[in-house]
N, C-alpha and C positions, 0 to 999 in steps of 0.2 A: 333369488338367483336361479337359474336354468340349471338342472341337473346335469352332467354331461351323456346321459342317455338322451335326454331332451335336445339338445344340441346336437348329435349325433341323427337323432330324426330329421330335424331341422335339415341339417347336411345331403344327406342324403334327399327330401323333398326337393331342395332345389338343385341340387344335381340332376335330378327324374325332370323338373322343370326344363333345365338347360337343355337334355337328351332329350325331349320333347318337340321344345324351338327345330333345334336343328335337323328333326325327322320334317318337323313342316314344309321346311325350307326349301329342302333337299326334293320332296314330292310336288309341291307346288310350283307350276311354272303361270302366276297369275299375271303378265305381262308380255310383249310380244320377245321382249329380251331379258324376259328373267325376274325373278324374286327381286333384284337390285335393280333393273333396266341395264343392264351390262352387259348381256349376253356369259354370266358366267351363272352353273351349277354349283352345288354342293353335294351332288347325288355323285356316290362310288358304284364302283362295277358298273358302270358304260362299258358295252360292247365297244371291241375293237376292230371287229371282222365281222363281216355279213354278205349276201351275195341275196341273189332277187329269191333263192328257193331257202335258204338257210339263214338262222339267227332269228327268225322272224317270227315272235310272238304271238299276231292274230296281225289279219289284215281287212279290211272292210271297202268295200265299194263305196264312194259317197257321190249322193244324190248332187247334179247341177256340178257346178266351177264356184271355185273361189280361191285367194291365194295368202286368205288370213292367215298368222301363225298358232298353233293347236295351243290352246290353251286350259290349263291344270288347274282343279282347286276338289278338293276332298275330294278327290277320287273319280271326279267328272271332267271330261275333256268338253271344250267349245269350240267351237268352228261357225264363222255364217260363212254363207254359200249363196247363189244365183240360181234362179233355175229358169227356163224358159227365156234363155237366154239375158235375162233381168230385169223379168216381168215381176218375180214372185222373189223379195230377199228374204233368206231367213236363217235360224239361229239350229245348231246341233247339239244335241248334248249325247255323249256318250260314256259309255258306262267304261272305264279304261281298264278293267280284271278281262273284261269280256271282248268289248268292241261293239258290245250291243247299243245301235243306236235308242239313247231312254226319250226323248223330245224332240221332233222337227216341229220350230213354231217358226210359222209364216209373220212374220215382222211387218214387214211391208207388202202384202199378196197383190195389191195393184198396182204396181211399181211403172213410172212409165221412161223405160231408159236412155241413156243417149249412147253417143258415139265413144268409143273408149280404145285404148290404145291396144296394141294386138300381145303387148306384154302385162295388160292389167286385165282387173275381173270387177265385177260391180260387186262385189265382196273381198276386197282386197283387205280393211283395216282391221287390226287382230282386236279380238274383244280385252276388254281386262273386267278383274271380279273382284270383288271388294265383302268379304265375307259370303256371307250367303245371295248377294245379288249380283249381276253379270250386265256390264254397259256395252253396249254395240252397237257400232255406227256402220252408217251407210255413204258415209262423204252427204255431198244435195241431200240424196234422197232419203237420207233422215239417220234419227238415232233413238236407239229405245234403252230402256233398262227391263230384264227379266230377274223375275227370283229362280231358285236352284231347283223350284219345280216345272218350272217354263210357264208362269203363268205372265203376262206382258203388263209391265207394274206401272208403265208411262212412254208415251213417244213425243220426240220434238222434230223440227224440220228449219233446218236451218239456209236461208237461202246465200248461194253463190256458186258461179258456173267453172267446176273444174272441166278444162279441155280432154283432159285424157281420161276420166273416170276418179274414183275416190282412192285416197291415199293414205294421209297419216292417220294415226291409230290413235285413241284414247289415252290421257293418263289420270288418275285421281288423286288429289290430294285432299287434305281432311275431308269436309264435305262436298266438297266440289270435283266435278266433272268436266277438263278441261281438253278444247281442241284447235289443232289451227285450222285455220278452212279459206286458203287460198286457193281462189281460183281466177280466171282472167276478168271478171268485171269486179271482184270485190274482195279484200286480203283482209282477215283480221284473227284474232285469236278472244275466243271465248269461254267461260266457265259458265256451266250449268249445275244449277241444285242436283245432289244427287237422290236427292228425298223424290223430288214431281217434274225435272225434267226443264224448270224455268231458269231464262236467261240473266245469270247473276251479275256479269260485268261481261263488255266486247270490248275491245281495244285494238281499233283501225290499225294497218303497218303504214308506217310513215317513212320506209326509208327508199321505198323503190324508184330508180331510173325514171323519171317522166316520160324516155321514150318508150318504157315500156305501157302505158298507160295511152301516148298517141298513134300506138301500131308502128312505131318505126324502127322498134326492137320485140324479141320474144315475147310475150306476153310472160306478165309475174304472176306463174301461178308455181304451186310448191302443194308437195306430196311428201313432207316429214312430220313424224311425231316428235314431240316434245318433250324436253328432260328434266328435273329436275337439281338442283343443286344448294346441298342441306351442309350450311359452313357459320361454327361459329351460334349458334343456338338461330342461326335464320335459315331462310328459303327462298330461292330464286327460281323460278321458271326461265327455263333457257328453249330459245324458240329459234329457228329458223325457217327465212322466208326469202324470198326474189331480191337478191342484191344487200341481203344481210341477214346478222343473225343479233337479235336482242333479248337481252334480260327483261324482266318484268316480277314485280312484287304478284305471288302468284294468288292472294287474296282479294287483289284489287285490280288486277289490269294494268297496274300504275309500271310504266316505264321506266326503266333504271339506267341504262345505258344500250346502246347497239356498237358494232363495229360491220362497217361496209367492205362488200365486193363486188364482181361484177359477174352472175349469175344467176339463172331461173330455173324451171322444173326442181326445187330441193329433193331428194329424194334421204336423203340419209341421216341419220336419229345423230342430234349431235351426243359427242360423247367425251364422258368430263375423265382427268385424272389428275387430284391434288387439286390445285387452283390453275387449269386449262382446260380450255374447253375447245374440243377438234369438231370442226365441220369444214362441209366440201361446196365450193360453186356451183358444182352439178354439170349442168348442162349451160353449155356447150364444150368447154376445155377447162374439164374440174381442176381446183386448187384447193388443195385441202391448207388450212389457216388453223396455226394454234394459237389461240388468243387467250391471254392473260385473263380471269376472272376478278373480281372486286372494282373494277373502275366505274366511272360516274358517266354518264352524257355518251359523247363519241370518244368511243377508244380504240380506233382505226388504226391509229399509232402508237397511240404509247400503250396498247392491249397487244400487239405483233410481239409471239415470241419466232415462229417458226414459219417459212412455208413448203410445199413442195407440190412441184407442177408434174411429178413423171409417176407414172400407174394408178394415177388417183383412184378411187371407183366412181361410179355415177350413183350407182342402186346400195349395195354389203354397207353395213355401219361397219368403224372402227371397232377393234377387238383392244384393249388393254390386258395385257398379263405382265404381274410383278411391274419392272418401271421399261418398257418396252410395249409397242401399238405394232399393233397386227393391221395392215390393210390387202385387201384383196380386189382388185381392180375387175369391173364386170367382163376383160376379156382375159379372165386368167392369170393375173399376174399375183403374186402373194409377193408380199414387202415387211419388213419389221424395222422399227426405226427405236431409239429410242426417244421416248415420251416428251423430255422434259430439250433436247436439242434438234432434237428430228435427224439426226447423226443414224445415217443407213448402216444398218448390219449386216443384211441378206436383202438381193429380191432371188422369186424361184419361177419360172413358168408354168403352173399347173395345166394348162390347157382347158376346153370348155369355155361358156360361157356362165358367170355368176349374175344375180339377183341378189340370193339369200344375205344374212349377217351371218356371219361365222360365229360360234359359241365355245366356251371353254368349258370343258367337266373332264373332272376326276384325270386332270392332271395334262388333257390332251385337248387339241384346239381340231375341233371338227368344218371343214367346209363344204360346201355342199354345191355341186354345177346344175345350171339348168336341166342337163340332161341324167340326171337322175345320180349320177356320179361324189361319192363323198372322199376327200381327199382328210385323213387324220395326219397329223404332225405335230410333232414337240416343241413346245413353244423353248426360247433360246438363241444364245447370239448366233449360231449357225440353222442351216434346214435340216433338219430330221425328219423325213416321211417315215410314218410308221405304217401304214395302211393304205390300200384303196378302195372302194366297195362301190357296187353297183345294183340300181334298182329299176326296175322298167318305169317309162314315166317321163314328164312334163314335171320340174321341181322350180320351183320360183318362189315358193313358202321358206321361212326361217324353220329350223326343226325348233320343236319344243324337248325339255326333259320330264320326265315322270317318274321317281323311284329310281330301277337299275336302267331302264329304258328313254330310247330316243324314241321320238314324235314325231314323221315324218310324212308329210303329205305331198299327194301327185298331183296332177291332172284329174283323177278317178279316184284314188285310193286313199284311205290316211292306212299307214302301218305304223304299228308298233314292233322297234326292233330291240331284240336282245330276250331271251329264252328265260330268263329267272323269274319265278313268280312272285 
């Protein structure tokens, strides 16, 4: 039998363990929406006020455009970027105590680029990092994986023509490296080893409009990352694409069910709460659809819990807090419904125009406007603005978190805001 001093060590060890996890947690932002893909923190003392000359920790000039979200992992921040217009893609690493750039590696330095929208960069999709090694895609024009010293451990290239430039971001599950890569001549979703970069399983979309395939509608091309959904000791990859959004066994590619709409450009990370899963049509006259999770085949119908056609956004992913969705519509509109009836609480007008996902930490739901503009507010059946703050700058990036600090990049800049070391 255990002594109770032994016991008492015992206790203590995994208390230290628990307070451990959740220092990781709270510092790491190894996704473009978070530790969980949610867009929430666990990091305390987030600034609440800040101004372009005050609150601001270090700030750094970066090299080229891109509008990847800053990403966190022991104490290194990631960023790829364009440069020469996007001739030359490549990967940042920086050191986040200081702001000193530690790595600019040239990814792809012969890059030969295309035509791309006047609100995208040819480093748009956020990296994600998986211990000591960091995946980054480039949409076409390719994907690599680095280790944490920037050395280039593998590249692939994956072919299909997005119209507007590259979009969704990476996500990993166990060993695999999965992405969707619709573009207007070819739509599917793939997994790659995460060991050497080879093509483990592609799984064509099957559910699109045929007129968008004879030019007599939009073309089905889509700019979302993909989510997961861990129910029940399984996992479902939840995808969306051009006129739908489908599950898939994420080990196999193997199809489990879709539900259709009518819809192209996806741009927004679907986003699950309980057994619902919210995504939006996009473009042209978004409808955001809550759809029931666990069904089989087509679940068009009997997968319909909720919908709503008024502030939808095109670009911001849904925010969840407690049993309530945040939406924030790209011309300023902020909405909270709740989750589980889609029963409106509030809308509020913020003004501006949005891109970014709105995130939640340390108790307050941060949003951030094109034009440099962060609007704070308490999430709640009513509107509470707590804040407004303002930064010089082109924002179209998600902020990342880090510690007591937000991650916020510009047109030119990433800053680190909030004074505590």
């Amino acid at each position: 039998m255990r002594s109770p001093l032994t016991c008492l060590i015992v206790f203590f060890l995994l208390q230290s363990l628990g307070n451990t996890e959740e220092v990781r947690t709270a510092e790491d932002w190894p996704d473009f929406r978070g530790p969980q893909a949610n867009g929430h923190s666990a990091a305390k003392n987030i600034p609440l006020r800040w101004s372009n000359d005050e609150g601001i920790r270090w700030r750094i000039p970066l090299p080229g455009l891109g509008w990847s979200t800053p990403i966190v992992s022991q104490g290194t921040i990631w960023l790829t970027t364009s440069l020469d217009e996007g001739k030359s893609l490549h990967a940042l690493a920086i050191d986040s105590g200081s702001g000193k750039i530690l790595h600019d590696i040239a990814i792809f330095p012969n890059n030969e680029p295309k035509e791309i929208h006047d609100k995208n960069s040819h480093a748009s999709p956020s990296a994600v990092v998986d211990g000591d090694h960091v995946y980054l895609h480039f949409g076409t024009y390719g994907t690599a994986c680095v280790d944490a010293t920037g050395n280039v451990i593998w590249r692939q290239k994956l072919d299909y023509e997005p119209q507007h430039g590259p979009g969704g971001s990476p996500i990993i599950f166990e060993d695999l490296l999965i992405l969707n890569c619709d573009g207007t001549d070819s739509q599917f979703v793939t997994a790659l080893d995460k060991q050497n970069g080879e093509i483990r399983w592609k799984t064509l979309r099957a559910h699109a409009d045929p007129g968008r395939l004879d030019g007599s509608k939009s073309p089905p091309m889509a700019f979302s990352t993909p989510v997961l959904w861990h129910h029940q000791g399984t996992t479902q990859l939840i995808s969306s694409g051009a006129d739908h959004v489908a599950g898939y066994d994420p080990r196999t590619g193997e199809e489990l069910w879709w539900s259709q709409y009518d819809g192209y450009s996806i741009v927004l990370r679907p986003t699950i709460h309980e057994d619902i899963v919210f995504v939006s049509s996009c473009y042209n006259d978004p409808i955001l659809y809550a759809v029931r999770l666990g069904g089989q085949g087509d679940v068009t119908q009997s997968g319909k819990v909720w919908t709503l056609e008024k502030a939808v956004p095109h670009s911001p992913s849904p925010l969840i807090v407690g049993q309530e969705i945040y939406l924030v519509s790209d011309n300023g509109i902020a909405t909270c419904l709740d989750a589980k009836s889609g029963q409106q609480h509030w809308q509020h007008r913020l003004g501006g125009n949005y891109s970014a996902s709105p995130i939640y930490a340390d108790g307050r739901i941060y949003v951030l406007s094109e034009g440099g503009e962060t609007t704070v507010f308490q999430p709640g059946l009513e509107y509470l603005e707590l804040a407004k703050n303002s930064v010089t700058g082109r924002t179209l990036a998600s902020f990342g978190v880090h510690e007591s600090s937000l991650l916020l990049r510009t047109d030119t800049e990433l800053l680190r805001i909030g004074t505590a070391p």
